[in-house]
C-alpha positions in Angstrom: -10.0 -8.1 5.3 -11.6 -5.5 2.7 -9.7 -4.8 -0.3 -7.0 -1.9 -0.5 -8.4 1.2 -1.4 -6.1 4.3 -2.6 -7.1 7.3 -1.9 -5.6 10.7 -2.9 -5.0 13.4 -1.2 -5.6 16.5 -2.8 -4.1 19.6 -0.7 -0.6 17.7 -1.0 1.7 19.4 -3.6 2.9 15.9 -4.6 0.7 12.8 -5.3 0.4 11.3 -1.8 -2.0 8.0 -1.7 -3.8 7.3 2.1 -4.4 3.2 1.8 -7.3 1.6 3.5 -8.8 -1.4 3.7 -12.3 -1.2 5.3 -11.5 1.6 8.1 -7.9 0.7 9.3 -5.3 3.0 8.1 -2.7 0.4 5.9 -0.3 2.5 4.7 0.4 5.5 2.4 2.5 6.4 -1.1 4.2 9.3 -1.7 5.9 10.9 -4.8 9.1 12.3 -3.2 10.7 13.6 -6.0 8.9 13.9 -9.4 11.4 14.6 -11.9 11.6 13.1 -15.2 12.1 9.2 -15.0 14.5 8.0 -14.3 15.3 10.6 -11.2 11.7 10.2 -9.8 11.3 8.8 -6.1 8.7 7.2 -4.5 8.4 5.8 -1.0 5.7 3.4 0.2 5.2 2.5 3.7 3.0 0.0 5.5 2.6 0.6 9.3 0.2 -1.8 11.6 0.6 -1.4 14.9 -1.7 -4.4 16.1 -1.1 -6.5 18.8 2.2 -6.9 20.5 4.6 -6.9 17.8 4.3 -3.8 15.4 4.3 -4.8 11.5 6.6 -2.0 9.6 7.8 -2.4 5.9 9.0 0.3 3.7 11.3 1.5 1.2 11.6 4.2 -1.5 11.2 3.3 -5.5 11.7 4.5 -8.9 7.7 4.6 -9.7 4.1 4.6 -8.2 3.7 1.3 -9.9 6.4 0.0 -8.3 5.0 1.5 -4.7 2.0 0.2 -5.1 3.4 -3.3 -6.1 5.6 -3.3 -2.9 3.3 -2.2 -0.5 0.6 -4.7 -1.6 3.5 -7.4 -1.2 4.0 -6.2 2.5 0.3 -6.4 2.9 -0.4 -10.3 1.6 2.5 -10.8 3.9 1.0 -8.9 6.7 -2.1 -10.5 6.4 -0.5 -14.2 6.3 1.7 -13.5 9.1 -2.0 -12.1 10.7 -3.5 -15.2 9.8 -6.2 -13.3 8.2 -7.3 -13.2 4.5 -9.5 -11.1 2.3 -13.8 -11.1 3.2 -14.3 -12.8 0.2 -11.9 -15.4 0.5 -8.6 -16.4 -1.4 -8.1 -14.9 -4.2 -8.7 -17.9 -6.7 -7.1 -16.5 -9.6 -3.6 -15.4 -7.7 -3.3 -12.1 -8.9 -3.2 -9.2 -7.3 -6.3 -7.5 -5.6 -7.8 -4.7 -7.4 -6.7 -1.4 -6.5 -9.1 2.4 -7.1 -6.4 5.0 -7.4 -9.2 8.3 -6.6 
């Protein structure tokens, strides 16, 4: 799989993220609230619809950090569950895969 990409949407009137790795649709983030912290929501979904049983995880959060963090959870375990890993292999270094927030 190619890595997440993050890419913004500009004619939203809140940040709103599309995700993509390579050219399937992953997921999306949304700022549902943006008030001052600690009032400002979140929500993060990831949605793949492949094969016979649909893969749906999704909750709402206190930050974008913590949106992105959670979505790229749902994805490692997407893609284990998938049996698929990234293009380039494992990630040897088991951190998280680099993210471009556009």
């Amino acid at each position: 799989m190619a890595k997440l990409i993050y890419t913004r949407l500009e004619d939203h009137p809140r940040e709103t993220y599309v995700i993509t790795s390579g050219a399937l649709i992953v997921g999306r983030v949304d700022c549902i609230r943006d008030d001052p912290a600690p009032d400002a929501q979140w929500t993060w979904g990831l949605h793949l619809d492949i094969g016979a049983a649909p893969f749906r995880r999704g909750a709402t959060v206190s930050t974008r950090d913590e949106a992105v963090a959670a979505l790229e959870q749902a994805w490692t375990e997407w893609k284990l569950w998938a049996g698929l890993c990234d293009a380039d292999g494992p990630d040897a270094s088991g951190g998280a895969p680099p993210r471009v927030l556009r």
